[in-house]
N, C-alpha and C positions, 0 to 999 in steps of 0.2 A: 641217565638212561633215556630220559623223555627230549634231552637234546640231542643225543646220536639218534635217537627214533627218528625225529623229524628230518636230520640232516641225508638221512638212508631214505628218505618220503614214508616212512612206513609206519608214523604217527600221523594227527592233524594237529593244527595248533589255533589258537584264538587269536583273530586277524586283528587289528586295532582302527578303530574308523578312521576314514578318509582326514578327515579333520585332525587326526593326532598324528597321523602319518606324515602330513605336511608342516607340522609344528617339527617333527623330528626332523623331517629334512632341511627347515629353514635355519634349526637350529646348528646341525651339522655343517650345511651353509659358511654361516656365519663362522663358526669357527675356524674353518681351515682358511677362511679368507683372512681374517683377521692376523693368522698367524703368517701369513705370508707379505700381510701388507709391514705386520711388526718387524718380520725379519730384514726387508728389502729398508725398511726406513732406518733400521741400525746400520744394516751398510750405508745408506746415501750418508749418514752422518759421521760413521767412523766407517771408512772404505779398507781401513788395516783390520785384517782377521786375525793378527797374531794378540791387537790392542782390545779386538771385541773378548775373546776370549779372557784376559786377563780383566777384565772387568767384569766378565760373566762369575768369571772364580771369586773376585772380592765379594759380588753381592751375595755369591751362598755361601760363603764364609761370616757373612753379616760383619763385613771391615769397608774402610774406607778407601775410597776409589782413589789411587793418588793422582794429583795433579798431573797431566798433559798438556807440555808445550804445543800448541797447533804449527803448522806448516808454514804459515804467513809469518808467525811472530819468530821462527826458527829463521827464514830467509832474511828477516830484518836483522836478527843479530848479525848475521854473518856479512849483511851489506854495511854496517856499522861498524866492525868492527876492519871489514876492509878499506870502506874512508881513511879510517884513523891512519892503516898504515899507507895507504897513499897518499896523504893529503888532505886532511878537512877542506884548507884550503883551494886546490885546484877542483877549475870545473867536472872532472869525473867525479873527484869524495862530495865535492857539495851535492850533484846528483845522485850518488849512494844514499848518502843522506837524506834528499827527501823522499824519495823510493822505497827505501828502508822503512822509514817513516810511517808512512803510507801504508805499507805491508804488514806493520806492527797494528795498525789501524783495523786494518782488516780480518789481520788473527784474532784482535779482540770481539771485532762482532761476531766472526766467526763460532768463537766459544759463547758470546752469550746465545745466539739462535741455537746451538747445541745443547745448552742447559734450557734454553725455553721448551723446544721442541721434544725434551726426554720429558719434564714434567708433563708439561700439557697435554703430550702428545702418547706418546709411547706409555708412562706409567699405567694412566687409564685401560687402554690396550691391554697390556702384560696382567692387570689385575683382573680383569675379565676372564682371559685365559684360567691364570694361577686362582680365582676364586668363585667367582657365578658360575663360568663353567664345568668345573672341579664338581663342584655341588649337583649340577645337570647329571653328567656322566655317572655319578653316584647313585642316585636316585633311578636315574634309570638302569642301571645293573641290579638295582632292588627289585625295578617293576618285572624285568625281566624272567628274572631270580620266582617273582611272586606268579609270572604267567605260566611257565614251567611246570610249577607246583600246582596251578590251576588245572592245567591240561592232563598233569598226570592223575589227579584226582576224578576230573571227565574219564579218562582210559579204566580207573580200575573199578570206574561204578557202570561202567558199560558193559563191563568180563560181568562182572559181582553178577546184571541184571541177564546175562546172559547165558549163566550157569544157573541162577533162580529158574528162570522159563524151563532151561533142561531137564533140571532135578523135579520139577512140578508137573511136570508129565504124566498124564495118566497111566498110569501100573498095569501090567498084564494078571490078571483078578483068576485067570483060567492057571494061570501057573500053579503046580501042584506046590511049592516051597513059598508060603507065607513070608517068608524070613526078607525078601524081596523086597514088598512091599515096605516094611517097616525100615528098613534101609533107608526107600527110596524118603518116606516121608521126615523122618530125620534129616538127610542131607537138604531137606527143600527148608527147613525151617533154619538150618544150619545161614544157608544162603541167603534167606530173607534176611537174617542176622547185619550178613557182611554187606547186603545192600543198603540197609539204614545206616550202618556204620559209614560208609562210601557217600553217602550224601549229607550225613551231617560234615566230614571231612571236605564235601565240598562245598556247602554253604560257607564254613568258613575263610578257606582259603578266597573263594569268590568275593568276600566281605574286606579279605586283607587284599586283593588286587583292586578291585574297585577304589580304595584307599589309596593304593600306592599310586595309582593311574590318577587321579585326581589331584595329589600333589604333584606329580612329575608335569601335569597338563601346567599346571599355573606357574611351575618356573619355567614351561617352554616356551608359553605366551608373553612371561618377561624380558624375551631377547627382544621385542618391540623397543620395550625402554631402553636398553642397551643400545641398539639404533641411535635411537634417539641422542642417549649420551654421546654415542664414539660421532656423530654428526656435530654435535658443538668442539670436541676435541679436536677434527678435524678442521673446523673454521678456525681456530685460536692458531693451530699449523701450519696453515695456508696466513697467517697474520703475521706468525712471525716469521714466515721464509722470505713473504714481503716485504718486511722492514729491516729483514738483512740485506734482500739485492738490493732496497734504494740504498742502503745506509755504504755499500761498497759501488755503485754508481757513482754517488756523490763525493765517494774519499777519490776516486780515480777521475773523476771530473777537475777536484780540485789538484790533482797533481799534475793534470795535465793542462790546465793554465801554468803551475807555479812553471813545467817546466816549458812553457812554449815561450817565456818572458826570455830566455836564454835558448832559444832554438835559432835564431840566428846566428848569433855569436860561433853553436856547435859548427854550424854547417861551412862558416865562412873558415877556420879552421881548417876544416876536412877539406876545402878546395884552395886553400894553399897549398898545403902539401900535400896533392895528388888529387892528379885529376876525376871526374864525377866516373865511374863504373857501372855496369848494368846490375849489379847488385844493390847501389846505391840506393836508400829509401824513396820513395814517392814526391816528398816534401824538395828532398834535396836533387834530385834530378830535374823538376819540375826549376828549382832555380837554376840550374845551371843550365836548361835548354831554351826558357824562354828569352824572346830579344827582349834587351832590357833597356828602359827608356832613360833620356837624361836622370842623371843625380841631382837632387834637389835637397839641402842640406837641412838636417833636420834639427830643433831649438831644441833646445832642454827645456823640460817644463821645470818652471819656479811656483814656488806655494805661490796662491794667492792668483796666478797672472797664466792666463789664457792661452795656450800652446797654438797658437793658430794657425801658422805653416804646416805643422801635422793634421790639425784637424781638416783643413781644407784639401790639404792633398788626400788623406786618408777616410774622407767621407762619400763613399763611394757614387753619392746619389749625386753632385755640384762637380763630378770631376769627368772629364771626356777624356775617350780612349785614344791612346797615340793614334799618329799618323800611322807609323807602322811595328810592329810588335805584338797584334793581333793575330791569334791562333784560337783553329777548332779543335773543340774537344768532344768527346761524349761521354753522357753520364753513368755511369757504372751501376750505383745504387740509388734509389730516394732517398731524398733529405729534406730534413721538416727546417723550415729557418726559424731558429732562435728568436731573432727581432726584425725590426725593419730592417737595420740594415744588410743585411743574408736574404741573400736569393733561394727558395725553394728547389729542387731537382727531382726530375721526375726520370728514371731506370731508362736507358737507350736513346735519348732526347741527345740533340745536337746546340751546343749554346757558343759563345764568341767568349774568349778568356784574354784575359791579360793581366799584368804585374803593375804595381804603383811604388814608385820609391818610398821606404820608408816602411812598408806593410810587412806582416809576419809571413814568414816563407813559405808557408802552413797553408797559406789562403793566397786566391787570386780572385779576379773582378770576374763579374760572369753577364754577361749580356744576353737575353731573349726576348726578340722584338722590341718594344718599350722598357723593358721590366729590366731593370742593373741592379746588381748587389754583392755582398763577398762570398764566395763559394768555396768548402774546403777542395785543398787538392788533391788528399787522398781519394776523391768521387769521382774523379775524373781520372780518363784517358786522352791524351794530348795527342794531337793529329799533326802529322807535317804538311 
């Protein structure tokens, strides 16, 4: 009754001070954010909703989650097992192979950053929700529950003192019927009755809200600490989303040496049988348009004994550029150079390119002012 009264305005109700009002809102706050950050970080991690769900059913079944092959380590079997039927041996299955490889590599970090990111991350989260603030929202449907009871208590010691003053009225003394007066003075005593009664009912209840409101204050003011926690959760999250992207940079670094050791071989290949096309990769266009200088036959290196004909030709700082076979290019993107011998590149820059017998198809020599060094191909666009 006292909550339809207020909803119609036609009660008053007991405001909560400024200070508990903003605990409630910081607290409210927090949760709907938290819930939304939990929900989006279960998609970034499993992007399948038919697979979130079925793991949602095992944990409230209190059963074990079964095992999920990931994406990567699926694409590996399937390049593996296609190897097999084409060939371990031929250059495609050996590329299958380490690709595959590779991919398997990266399914497994995959799933550890997954299992990192659920404990560290998401658990903490989820039990906030499911327990401190379970406990909040409880408590405060008590205080509420106890404000209610408060204000109806105000309303009927307000009637009670308002029918007291009526009934306590002074009497018409001229009236010929006595019978009046004694009436009147009975119901006045009646009513003082109900008015003591009305204010001991509200001393008390005033005593169990003052109560409930001082508990509910001191777990609002704990969502501080909760801050606090879900801020270390969150750095542990951010640690290991990082040590996944280095740890798949690094696997994709490494495959992409294994496979540039045979990227000429590919290419030379592809321009036997048939000629270079505008579709054709970066790498392999760039060999087939630049003029290409004497062949200079390249030593095998032997353990032990110093490859020197490649190293001289192929150290870009002791070697000058053909008479003719030089081409402008522009840079596409920035590039940070690995070591000395890599020329840096700076986005829309004009530099001198050319090819060296013997060097990966990948990279050419790149000239700016003084400054020579190897520059990937893919950064450039080649100018006629």
């Amino acid at each position: 009754l006292q909550f339809t009264e207020e909803k119609l305005g036609q009660a008053e109700k007991t405001e909560l001070d400024a200070h508990f009002e903003n605990l409630l809102a910081r607290a409210d706050c927090t949760k709907n954010w938290t819930e939304k950050i939990l929900r989006q970080t279960e998609v970034l991690l499993q992007p399948n909703p038919s697979a979130r769900v079925e793991e949602f059913l095992y944990e409230k079944l209190d059963r074990k989650v079964p095992s999920r092959v990931t994406n990567g380590e699926l694409l590996a079997q399937y390049m593996t097992e296609a190897a097999n039927d084409f060939g371990p041996g031929t250059p495609y299955g050996k590329t299958l192979i380490k690709v595959g490889e590779t991919q398997r590599r990266l399914g497994a970090a995959e799933r550890d950053f997954i299992h990192s990111a659920s404990i560290n991350f998401l658990t903490p989260l989820r039990n906030f929700l499911e327990g401190d603030w379970r406990t909040i929202s409880k408590e405060r449907r008590i205080l509420q529950n106890r404000r209610l009871d408060l204000d109806a208590c105000k309303a009927r010691l307000k009637k009670a003192k308002a029918a007291e003053a009526k009934a306590a009225a002074v009497p018409d003394f001229q009236e010929t019927r006595p019978r009046n007066y004694v009436l009147s003075a009975s119901a006045s005593a009646l009513w003082s009755d109900e008015v003591e009664k009305a204010e001991h009912e509200l001393r008390l209840t005033q005593t169990e809200f003052d109560r409930q409101a001082e508990v509910t204050r001191l777990l609002l003011e704990g969502i501080s600490s909760t801050h606090v926690n879900h801020l270390r959760c969150l750095h542990e999250f951010v640690e290991s989303q990082t040590n996944y992207y280095a740890q798949c940079y690094q696997y994709m670094l490494d495959l992409q040496k294994q496979l540039g050791r045979f990227s000429g071989t590919f290419v030379g290949n592809a321009e036997s049988t048939s000629p270079p096309s505008a579709a054709t990769s970066p790498p392999a266009v760039a060999a087939a348009t630049l003029p290409a200088v004497p062949t200079i036959p390249v030593v095998p290196t032997i353990v032990g004994v110093p490859n020197t004909v490649a190293e001289s030709v192929l150290n870009p700082n002791e070697v000058k550029p053909p008479v003719s076979g030089t081409r402008k290019a522009r840079v596409l993107y920035d590039y940070e150079a690995a070591d000395s011998t890599e020329l840096a590149l700076l986005a829309d820059e004009m530099i001198t390119v050319y090819s060296l017998p013997g060097m990966d198809p990948d990279w050419l020599i790149g000239e700016r002012g003084n400054q020579k060094g190897k520059v990937p191909v893919t950064y450039l666009e080649l100018l006629s």
